[in-house]
N, C-alpha and C positions, 0 to 999 in steps of 0.2 A: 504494500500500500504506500503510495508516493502524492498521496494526494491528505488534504486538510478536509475535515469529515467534523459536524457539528450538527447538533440536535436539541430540541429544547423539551422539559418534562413538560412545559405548558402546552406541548401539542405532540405526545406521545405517537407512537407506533403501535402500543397495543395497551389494551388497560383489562386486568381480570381481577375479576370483583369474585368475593367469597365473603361470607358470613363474618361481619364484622370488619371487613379490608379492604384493600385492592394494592393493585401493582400496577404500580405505570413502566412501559417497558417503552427504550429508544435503544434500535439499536444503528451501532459506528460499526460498518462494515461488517469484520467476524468478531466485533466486541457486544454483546450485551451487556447493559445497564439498568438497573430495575429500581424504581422508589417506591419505595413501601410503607403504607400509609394505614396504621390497625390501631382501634379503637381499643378505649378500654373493654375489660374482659374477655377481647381476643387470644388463642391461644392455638397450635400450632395445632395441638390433638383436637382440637372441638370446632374449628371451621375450615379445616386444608384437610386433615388425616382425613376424612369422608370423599374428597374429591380424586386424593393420588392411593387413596389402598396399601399405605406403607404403613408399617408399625411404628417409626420416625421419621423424622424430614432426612430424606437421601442428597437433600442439596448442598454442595460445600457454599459457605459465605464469605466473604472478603468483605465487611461491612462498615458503617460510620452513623451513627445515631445523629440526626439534625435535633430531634426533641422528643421529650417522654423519654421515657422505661422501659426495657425490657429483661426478664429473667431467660437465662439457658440453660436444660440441664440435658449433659449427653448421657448416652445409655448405661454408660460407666458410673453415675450417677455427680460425678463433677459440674459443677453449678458456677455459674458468672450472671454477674446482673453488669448494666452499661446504661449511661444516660447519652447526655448531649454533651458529642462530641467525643466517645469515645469508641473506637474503632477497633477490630477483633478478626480473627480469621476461626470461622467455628465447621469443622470437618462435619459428613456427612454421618447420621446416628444424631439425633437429638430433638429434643420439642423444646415451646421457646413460647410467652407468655407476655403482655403489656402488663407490666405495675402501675398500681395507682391511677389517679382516674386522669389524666393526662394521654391523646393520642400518641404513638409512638409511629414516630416520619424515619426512616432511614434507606441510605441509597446501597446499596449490594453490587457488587462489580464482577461476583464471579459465578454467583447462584442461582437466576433470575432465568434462563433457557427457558426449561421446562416447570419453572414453579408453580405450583396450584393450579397444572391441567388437569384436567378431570380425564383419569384415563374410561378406556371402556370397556 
């Protein structure tokens, strides 16, 4: 790629709405980018695990909290909670939770492909 490639979330490429969220997806060439935008009481097992049929979220993260809460815990039962502005790389195995009644915005740079399709 030898060319300069820009997109704006204010006019996505795809946006998928699930129980309590959505994702706005732009994607730069073979880069995808996803923001993700979950209410409170959101949570990974109670409005996505219904759509992809996994027992955890299988997506690796590359992520950056802009605002709100969220808790993590991988299968191995290892737990990180992150607010505004702190960033995490969180491997595939895991469900993942908004705290507090505050939305939780953040942009994901490596996890976002396939997130919260509904397989069939």
């Amino acid at each position: 790629m030898n060319e300069i490639l820009a997109k704006s979330f204010n006019k996505p490429d795809e946006v998928r709405t699930f129980e309590k969220g959505k994702v706005e997806i732009v994607n730069l060439g073979n880069i995808i980018i996803g923001k993700a935008t979950l209410e409170p009481g959101w949570s990974w097992s109670k409005c996505v695990k219904p759509l992809v049929n996994t027992e955890s979220c299988q997506a690796p993260h590359t992520s950056v909290i802009i605002s709100g809460k969220m808790k993590v815990r991988m299968d191995d039962g290892t737990e990180l909670e992150g607010g505004p502005g702190d960033s995490a790389i969180i491997p595939p195995g895991h469900d993942a939770w908004v705290v507090g009644d505050e939305p939780c915005v953040s942009i994901d740079f490596t996890g976002m492909g396939d997130y919260a399709k509904k397989t069939e």
